[in-house]
PDB file of N, CA, C and O in Angstrom:
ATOM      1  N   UNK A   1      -0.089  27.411  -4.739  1.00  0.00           N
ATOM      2  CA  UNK A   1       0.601  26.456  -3.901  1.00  0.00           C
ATOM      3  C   UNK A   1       1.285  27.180  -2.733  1.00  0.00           C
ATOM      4  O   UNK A   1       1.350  26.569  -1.666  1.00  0.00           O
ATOM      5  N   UNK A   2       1.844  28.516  -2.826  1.00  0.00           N
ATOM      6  CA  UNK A   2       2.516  28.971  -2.003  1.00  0.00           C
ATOM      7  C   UNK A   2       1.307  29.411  -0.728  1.00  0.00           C
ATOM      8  O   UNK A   2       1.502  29.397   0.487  1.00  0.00           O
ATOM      9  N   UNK A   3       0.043  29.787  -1.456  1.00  0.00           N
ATOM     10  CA  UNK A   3      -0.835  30.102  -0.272  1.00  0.00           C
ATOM     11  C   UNK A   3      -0.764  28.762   0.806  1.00  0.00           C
ATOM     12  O   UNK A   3      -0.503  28.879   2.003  1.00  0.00           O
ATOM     13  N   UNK A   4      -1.017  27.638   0.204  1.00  0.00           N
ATOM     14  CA  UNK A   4      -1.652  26.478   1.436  1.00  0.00           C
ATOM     15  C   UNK A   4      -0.100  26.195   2.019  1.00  0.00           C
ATOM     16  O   UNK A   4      -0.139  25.413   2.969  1.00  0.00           O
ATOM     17  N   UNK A   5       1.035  26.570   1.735  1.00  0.00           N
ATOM     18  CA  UNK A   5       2.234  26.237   2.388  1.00  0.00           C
ATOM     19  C   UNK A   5       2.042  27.443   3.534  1.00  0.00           C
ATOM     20  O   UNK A   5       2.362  27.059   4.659  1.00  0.00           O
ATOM     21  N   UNK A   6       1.666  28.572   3.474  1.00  0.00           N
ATOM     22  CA  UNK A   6       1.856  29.651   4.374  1.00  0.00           C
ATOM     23  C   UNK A   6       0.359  28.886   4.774  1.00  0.00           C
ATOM     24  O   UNK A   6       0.435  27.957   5.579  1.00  0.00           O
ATOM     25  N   UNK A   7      -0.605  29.150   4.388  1.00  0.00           N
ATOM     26  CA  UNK A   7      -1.439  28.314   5.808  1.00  0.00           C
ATOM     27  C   UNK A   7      -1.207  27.264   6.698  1.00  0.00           C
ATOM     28  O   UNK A   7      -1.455  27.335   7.902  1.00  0.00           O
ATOM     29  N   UNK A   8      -0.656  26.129   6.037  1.00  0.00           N
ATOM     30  CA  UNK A   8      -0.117  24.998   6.843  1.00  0.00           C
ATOM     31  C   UNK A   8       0.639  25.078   7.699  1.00  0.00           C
ATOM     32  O   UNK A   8       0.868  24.213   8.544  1.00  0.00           O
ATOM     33  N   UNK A   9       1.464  26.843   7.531  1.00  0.00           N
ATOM     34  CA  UNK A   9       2.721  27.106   8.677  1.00  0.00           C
ATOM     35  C   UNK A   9       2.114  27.181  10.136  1.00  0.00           C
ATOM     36  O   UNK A   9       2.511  26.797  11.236  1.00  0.00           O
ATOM     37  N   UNK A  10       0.547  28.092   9.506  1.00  0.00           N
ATOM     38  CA  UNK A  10      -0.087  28.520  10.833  1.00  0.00           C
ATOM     39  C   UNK A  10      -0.626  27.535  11.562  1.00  0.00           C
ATOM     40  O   UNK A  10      -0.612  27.541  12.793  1.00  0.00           O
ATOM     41  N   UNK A  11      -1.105  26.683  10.902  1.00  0.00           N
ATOM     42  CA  UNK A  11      -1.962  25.466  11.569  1.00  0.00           C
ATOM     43  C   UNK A  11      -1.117  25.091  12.628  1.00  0.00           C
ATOM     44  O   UNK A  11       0.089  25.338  12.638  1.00  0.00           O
ATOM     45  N   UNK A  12      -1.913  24.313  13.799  1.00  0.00           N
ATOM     46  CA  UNK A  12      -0.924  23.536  14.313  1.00  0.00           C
ATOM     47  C   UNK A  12      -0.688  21.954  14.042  1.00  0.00           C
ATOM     48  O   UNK A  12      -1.630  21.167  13.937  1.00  0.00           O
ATOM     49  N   UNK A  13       0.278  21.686  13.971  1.00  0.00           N
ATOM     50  CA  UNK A  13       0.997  20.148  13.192  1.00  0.00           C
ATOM     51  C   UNK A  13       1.627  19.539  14.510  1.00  0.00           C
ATOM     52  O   UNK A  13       2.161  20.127  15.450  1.00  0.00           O
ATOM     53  N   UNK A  14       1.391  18.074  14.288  1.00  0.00           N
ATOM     54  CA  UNK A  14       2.245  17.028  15.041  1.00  0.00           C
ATOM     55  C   UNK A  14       3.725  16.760  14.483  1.00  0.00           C
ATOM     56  O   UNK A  14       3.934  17.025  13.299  1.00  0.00           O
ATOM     57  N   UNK A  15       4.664  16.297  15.200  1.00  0.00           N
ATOM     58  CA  UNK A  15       5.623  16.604  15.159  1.00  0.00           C
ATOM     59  C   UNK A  15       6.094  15.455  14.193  1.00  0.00           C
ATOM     60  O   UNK A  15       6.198  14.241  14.371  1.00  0.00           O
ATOM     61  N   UNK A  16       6.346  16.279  13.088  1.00  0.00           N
ATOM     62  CA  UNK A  16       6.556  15.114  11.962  1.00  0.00           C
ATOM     63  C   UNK A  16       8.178  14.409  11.704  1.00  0.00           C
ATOM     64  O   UNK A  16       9.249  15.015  11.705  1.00  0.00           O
ATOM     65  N   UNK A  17       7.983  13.237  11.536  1.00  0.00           N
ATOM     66  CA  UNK A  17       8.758  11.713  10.792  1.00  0.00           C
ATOM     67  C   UNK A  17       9.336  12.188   9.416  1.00  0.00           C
ATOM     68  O   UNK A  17       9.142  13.229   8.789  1.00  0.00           O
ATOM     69  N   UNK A  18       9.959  11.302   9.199  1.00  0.00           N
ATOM     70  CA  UNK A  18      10.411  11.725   7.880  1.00  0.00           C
ATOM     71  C   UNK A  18       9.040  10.665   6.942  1.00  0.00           C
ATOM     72  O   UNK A  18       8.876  10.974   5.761  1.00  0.00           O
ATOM     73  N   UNK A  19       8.259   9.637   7.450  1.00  0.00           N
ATOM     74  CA  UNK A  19       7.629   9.181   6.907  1.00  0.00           C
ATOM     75  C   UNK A  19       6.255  10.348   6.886  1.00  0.00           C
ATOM     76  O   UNK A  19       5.463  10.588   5.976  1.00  0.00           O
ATOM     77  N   UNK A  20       6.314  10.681   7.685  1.00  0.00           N
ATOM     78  CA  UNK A  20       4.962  12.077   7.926  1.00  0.00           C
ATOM     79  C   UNK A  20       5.162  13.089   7.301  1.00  0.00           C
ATOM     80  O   UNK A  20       4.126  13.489   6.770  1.00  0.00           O
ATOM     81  N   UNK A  21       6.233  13.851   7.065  1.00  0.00           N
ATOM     82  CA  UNK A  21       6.636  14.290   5.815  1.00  0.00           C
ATOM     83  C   UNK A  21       6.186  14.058   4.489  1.00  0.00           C
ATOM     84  O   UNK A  21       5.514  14.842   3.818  1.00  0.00           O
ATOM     85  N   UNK A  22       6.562  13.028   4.178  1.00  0.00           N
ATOM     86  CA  UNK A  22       6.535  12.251   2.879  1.00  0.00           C
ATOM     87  C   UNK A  22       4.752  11.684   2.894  1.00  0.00           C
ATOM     88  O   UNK A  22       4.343  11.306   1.797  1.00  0.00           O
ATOM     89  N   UNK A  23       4.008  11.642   3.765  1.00  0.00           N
ATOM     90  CA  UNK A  23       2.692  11.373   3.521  1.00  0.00           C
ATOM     91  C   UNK A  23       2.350  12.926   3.593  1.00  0.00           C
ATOM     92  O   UNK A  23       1.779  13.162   2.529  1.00  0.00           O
ATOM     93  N   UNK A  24       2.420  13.992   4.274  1.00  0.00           N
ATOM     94  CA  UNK A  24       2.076  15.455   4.509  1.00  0.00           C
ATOM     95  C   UNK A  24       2.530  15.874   2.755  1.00  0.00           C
ATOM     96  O   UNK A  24       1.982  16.822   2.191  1.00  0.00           O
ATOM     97  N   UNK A  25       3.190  15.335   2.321  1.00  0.00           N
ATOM     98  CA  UNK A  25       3.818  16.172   0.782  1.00  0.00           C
ATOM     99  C   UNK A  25       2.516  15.861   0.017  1.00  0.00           C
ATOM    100  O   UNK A  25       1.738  16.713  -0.413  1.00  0.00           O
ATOM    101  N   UNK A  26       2.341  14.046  -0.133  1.00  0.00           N
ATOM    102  CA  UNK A  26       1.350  13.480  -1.032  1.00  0.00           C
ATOM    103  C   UNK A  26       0.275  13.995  -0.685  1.00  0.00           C
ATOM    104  O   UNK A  26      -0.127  14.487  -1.739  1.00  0.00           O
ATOM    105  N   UNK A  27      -0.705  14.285   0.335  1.00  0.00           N
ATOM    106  CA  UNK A  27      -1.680  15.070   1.003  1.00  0.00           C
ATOM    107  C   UNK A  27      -1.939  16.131  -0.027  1.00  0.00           C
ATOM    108  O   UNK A  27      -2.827  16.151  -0.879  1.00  0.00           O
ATOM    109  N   UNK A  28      -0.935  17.063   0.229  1.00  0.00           N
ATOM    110  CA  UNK A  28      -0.804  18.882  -0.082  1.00  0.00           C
ATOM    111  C   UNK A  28      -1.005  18.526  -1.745  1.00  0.00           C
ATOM    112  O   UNK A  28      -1.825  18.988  -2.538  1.00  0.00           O
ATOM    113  N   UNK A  29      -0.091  17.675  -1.915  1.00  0.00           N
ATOM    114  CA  UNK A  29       0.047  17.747  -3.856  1.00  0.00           C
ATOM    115  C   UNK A  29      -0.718  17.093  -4.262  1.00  0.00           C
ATOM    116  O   UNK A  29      -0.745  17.160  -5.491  1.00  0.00           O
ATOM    117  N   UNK A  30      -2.085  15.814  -3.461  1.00  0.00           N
ATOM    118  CA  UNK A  30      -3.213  16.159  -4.547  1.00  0.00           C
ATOM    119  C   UNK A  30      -4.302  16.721  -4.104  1.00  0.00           C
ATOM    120  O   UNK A  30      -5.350  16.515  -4.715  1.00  0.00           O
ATOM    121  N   UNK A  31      -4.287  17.626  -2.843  1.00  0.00           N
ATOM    122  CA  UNK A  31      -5.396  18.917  -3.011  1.00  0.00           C
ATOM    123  C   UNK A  31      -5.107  20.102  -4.307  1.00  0.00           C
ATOM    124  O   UNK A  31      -5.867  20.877  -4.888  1.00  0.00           O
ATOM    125  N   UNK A  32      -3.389  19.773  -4.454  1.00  0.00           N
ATOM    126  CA  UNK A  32      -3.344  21.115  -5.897  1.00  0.00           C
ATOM    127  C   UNK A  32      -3.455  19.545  -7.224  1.00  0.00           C
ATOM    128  O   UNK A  32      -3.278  20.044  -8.336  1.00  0.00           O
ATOM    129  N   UNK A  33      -3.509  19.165  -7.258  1.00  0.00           N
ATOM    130  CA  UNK A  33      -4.279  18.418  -8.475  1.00  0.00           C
ATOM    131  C   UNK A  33      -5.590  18.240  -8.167  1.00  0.00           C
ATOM    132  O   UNK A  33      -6.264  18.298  -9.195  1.00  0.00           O
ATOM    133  N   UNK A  34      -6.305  18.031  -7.093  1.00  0.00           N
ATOM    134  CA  UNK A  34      -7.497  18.185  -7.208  1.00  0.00           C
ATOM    135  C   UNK A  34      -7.959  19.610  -7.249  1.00  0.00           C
ATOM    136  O   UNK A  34      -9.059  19.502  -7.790  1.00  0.00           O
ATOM    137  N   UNK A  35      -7.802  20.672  -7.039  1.00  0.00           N
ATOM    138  CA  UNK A  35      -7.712  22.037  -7.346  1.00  0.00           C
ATOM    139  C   UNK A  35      -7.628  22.196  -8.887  1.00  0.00           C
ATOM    140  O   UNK A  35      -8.658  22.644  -9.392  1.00  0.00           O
ATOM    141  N   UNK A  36      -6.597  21.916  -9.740  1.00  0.00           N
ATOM    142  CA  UNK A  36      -6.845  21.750 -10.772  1.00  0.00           C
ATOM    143  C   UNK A  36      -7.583  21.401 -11.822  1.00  0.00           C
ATOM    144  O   UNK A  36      -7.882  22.172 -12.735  1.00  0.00           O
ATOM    145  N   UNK A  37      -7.975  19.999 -11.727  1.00  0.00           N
ATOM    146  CA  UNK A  37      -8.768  19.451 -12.437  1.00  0.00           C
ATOM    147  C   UNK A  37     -10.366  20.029 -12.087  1.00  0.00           C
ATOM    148  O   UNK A  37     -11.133  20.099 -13.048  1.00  0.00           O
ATOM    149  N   UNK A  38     -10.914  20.475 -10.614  1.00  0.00           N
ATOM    150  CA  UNK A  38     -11.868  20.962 -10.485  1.00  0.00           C
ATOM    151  C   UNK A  38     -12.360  22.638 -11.584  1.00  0.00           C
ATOM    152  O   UNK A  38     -13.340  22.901 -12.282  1.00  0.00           O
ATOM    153  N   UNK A  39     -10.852  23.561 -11.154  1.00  0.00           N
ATOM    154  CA  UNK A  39     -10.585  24.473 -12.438  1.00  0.00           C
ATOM    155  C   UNK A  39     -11.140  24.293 -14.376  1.00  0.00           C
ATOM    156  O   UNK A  39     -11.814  24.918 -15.195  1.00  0.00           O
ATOM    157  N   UNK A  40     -10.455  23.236 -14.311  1.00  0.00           N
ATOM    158  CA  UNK A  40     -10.090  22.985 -15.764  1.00  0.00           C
ATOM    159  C   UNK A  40     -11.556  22.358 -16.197  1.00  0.00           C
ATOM    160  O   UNK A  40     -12.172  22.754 -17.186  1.00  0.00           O
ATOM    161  N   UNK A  41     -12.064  21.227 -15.227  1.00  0.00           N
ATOM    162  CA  UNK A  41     -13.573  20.845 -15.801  1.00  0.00           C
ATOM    163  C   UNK A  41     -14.606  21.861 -15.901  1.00  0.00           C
ATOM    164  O   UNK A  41     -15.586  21.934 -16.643  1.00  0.00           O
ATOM    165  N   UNK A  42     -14.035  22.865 -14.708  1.00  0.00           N
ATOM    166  CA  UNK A  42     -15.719  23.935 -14.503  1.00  0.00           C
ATOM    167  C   UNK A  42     -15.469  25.180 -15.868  1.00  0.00           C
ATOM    168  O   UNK A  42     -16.434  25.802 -16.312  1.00  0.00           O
ATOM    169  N   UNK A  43     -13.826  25.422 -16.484  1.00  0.00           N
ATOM    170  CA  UNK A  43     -13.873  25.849 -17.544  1.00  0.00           C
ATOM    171  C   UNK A  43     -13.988  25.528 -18.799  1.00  0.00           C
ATOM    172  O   UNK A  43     -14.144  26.269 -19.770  1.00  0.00           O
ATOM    173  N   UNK A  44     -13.879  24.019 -18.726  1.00  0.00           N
ATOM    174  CA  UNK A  44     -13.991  23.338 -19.956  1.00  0.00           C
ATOM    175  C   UNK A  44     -15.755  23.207 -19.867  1.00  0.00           C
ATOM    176  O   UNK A  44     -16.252  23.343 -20.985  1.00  0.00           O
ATOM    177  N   UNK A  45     -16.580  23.016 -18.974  1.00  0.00           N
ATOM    178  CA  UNK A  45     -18.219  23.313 -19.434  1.00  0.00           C
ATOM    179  C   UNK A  45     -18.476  24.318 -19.553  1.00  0.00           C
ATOM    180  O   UNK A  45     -19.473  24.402 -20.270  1.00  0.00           O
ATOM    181  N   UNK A  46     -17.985  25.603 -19.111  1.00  0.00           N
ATOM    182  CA  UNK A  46     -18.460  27.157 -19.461  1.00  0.00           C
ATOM    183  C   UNK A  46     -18.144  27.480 -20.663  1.00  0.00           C
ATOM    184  O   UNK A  46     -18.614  28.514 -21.139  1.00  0.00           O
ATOM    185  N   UNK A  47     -17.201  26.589 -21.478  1.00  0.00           N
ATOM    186  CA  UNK A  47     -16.692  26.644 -22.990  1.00  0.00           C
ATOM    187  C   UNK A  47     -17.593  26.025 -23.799  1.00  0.00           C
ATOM    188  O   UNK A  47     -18.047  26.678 -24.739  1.00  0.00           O
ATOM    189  N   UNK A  48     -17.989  24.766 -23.613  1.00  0.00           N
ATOM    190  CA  UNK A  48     -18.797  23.907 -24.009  1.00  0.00           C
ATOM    191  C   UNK A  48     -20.268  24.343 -24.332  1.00  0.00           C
ATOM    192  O   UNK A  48     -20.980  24.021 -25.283  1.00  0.00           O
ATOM    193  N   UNK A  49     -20.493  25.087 -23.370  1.00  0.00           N
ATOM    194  CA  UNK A  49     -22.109  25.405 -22.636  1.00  0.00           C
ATOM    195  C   UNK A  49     -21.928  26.989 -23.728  1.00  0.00           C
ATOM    196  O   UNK A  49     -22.965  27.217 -24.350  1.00  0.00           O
ATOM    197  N   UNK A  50     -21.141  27.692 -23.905  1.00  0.00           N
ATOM    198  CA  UNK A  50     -20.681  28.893 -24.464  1.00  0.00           C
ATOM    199  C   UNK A  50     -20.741  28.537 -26.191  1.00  0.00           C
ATOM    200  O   UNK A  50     -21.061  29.600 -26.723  1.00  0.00           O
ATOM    201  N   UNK A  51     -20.645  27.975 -26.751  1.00  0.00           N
ATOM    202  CA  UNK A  51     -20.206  27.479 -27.589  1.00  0.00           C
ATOM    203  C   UNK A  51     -21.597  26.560 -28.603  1.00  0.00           C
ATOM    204  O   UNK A  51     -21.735  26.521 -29.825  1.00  0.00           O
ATOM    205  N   UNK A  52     -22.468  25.902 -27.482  1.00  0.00           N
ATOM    206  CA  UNK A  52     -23.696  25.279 -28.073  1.00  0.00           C
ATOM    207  C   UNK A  52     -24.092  25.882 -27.669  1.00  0.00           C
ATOM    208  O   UNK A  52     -24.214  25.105 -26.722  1.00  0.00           O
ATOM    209  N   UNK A  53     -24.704  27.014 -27.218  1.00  0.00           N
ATOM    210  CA  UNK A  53     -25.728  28.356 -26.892  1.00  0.00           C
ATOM    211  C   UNK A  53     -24.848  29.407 -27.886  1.00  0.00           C
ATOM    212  O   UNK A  53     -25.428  30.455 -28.171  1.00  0.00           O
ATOM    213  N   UNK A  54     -24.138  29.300 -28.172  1.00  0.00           N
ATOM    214  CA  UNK A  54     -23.615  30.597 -29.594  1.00  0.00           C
ATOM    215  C   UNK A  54     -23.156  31.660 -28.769  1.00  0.00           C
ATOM    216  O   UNK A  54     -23.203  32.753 -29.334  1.00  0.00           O
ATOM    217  N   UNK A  55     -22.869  31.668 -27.993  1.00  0.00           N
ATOM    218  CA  UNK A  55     -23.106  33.357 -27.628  1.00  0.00           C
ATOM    219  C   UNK A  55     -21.560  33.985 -27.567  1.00  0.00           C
ATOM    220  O   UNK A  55     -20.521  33.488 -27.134  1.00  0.00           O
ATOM    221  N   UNK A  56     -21.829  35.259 -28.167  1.00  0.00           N
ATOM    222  CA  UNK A  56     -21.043  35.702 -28.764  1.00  0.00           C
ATOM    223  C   UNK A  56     -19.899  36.566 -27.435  1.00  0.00           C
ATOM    224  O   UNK A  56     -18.901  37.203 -27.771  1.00  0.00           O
ATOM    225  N   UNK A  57     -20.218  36.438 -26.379  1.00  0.00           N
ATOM    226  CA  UNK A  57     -19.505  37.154 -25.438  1.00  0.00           C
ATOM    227  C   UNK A  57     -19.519  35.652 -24.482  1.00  0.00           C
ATOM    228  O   UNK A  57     -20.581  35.078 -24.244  1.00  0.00           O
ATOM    229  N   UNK A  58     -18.256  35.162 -24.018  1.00  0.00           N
ATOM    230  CA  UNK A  58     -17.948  34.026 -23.069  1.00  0.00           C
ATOM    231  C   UNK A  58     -18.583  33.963 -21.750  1.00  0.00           C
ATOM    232  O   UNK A  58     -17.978  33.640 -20.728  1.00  0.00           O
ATOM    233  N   UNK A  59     -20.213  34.383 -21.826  1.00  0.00           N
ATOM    234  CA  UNK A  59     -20.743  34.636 -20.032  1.00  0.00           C
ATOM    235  C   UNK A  59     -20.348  32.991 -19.036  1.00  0.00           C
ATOM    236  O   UNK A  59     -19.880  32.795 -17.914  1.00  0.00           O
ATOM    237  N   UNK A  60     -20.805  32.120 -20.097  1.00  0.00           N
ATOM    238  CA  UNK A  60     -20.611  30.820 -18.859  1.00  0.00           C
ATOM    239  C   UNK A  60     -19.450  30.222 -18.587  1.00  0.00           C
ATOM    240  O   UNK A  60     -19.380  29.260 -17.822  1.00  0.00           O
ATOM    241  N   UNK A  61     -18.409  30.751 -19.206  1.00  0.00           N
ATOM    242  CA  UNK A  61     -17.196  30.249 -19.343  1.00  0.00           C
ATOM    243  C   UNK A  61     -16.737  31.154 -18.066  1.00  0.00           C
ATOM    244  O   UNK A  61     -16.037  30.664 -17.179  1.00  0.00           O
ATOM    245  N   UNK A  62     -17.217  32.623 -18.030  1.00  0.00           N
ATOM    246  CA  UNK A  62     -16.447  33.477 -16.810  1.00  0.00           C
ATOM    247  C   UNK A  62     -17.159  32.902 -15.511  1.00  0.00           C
ATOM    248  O   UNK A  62     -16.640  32.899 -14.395  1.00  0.00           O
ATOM    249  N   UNK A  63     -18.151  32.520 -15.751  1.00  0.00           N
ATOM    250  CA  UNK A  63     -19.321  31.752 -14.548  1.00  0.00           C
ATOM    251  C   UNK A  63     -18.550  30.756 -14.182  1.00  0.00           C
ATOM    252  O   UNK A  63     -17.721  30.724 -13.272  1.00  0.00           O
ATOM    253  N   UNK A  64     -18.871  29.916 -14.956  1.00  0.00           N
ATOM    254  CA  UNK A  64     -18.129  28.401 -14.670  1.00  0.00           C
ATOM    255  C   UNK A  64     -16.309  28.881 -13.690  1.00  0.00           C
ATOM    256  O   UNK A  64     -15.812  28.734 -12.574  1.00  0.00           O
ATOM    257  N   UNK A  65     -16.012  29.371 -14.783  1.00  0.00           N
ATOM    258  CA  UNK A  65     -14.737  29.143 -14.380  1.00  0.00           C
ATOM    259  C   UNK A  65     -14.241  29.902 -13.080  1.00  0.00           C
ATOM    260  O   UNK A  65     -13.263  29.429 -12.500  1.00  0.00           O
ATOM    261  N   UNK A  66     -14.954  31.255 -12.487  1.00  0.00           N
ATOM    262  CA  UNK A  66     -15.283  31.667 -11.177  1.00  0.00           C
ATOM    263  C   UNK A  66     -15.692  30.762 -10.177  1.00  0.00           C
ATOM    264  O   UNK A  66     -14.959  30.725  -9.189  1.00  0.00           O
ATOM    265  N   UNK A  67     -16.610  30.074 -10.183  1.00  0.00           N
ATOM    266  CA  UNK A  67     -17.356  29.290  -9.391  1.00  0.00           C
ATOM    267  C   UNK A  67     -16.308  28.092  -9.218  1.00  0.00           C
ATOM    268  O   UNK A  67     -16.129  27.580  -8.113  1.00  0.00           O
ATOM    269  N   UNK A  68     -15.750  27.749 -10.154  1.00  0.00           N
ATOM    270  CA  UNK A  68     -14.874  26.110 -10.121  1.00  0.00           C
ATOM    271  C   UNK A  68     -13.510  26.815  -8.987  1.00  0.00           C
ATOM    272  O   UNK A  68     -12.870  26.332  -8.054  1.00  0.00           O
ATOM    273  N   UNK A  69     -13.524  28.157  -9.664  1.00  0.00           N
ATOM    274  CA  UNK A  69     -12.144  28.723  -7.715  1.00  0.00           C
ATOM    275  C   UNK A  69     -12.535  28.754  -6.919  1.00  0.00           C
ATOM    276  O   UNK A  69     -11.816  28.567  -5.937  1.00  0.00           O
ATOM    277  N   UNK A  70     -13.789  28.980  -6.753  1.00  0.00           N
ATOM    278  CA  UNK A  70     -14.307  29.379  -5.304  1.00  0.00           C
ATOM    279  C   UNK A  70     -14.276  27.939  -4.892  1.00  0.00           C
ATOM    280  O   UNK A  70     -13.642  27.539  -3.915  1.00  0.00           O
ATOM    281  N   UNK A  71     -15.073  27.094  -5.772  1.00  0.00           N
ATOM    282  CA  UNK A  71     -15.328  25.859  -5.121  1.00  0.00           C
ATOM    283  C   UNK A  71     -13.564  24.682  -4.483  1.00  0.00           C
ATOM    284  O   UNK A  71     -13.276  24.040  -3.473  1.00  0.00           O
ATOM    285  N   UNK A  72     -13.035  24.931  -5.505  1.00  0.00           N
ATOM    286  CA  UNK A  72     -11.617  24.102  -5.361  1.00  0.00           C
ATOM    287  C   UNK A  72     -10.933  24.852  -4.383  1.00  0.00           C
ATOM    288  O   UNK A  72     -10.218  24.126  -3.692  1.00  0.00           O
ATOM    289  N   UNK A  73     -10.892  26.190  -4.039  1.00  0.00           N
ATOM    290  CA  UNK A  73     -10.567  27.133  -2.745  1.00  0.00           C
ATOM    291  C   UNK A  73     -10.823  26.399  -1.466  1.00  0.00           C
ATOM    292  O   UNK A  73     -10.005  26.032  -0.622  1.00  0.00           O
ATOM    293  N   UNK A  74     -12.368  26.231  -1.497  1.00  0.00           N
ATOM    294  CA  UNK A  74     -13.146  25.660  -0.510  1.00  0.00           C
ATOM    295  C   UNK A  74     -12.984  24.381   0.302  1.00  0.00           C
ATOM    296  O   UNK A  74     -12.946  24.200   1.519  1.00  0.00           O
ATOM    297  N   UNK A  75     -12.879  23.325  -1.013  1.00  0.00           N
ATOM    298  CA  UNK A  75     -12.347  22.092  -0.814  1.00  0.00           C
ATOM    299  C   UNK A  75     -11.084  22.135  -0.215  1.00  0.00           C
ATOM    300  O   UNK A  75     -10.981  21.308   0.691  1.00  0.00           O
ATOM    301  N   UNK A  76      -9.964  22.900  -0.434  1.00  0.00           N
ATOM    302  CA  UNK A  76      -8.707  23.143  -0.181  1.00  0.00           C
ATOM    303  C   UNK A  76      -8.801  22.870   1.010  1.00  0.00           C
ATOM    304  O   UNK A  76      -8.510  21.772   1.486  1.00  0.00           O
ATOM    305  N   UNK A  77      -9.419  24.303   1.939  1.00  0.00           N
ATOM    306  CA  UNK A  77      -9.095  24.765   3.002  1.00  0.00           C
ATOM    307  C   UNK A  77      -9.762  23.717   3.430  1.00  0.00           C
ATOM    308  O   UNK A  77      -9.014  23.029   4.124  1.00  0.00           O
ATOM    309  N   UNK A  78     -10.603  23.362   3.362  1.00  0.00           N
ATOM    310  CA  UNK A  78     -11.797  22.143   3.904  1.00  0.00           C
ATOM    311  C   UNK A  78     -10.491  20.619   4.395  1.00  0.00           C
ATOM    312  O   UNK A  78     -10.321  19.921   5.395  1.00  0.00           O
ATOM    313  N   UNK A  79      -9.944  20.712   3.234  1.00  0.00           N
ATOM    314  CA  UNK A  79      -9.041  19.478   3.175  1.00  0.00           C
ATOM    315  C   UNK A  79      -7.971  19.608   4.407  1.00  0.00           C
ATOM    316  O   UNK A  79      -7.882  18.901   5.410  1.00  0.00           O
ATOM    317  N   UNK A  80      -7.303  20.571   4.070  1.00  0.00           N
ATOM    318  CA  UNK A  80      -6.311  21.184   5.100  1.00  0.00           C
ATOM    319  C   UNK A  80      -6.610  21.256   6.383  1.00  0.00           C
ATOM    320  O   UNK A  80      -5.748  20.874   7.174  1.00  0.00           O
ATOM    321  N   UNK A  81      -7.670  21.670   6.809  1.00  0.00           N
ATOM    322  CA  UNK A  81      -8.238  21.949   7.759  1.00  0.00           C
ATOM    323  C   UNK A  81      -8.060  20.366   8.778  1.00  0.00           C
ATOM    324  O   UNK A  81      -7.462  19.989   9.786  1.00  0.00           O
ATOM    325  N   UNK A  82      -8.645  20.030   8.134  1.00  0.00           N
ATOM    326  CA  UNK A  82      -8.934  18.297   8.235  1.00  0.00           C
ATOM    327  C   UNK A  82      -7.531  17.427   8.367  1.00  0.00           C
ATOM    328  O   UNK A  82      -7.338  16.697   9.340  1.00  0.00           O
ATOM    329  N   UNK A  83      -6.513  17.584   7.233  1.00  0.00           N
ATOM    330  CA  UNK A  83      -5.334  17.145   7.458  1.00  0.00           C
ATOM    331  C   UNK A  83      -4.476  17.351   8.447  1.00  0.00           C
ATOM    332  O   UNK A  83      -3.749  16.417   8.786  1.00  0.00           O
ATOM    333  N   UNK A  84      -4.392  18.606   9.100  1.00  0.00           N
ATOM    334  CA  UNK A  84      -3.991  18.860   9.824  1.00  0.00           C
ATOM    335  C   UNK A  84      -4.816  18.635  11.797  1.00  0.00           C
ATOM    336  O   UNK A  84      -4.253  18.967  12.841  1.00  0.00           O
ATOM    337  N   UNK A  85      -5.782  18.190  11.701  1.00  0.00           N
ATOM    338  CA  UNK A  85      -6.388  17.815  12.957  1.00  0.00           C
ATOM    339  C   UNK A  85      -5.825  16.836  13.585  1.00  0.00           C
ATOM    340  O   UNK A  85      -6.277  16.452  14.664  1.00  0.00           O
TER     341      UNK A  85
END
């Protein structure tokens, strides 16, 4: 969370309301719930997928759950990017 607050510093922003504020908060806080839940599903199938294939060392779980940061990273900045235009 502290990263997209120091990016958002850099961006440039319109000169916010106290109502623009308060929509800029709801914005930010569900790119980190959507960040989350993207996390938690891509590790909960690398568990799943780990688990009915047997395998005795967690490979799709470190897969999955790599790939679900990169991807929710992505979306982030993607989002931000966008919010702030």
């Amino acid at each position: 969370m502290l990263f997209l607050q120091e990016l958002a510093k850099w961006l440039p922003m319109k000169k916010q309301t106290k109502k623009n504020k308060l929509n800029a908060y709801a914005k930010y806080s569900s790119i980190a719930i959507q960040m989350g839940l993207i996390i938690t599903v891509g590790t909960f199938l690398g568990l799943k997928l780990d688990r009915v294939l047997g395998n005795h060392f967690p490979v799709f779980t470190l897969i999955f759950s790599i790939l679900s940061v990169v991807f929710a990273v992505y979306l982030a900045i993607k989002d931000i990017i966008k919010y702030n235009s």
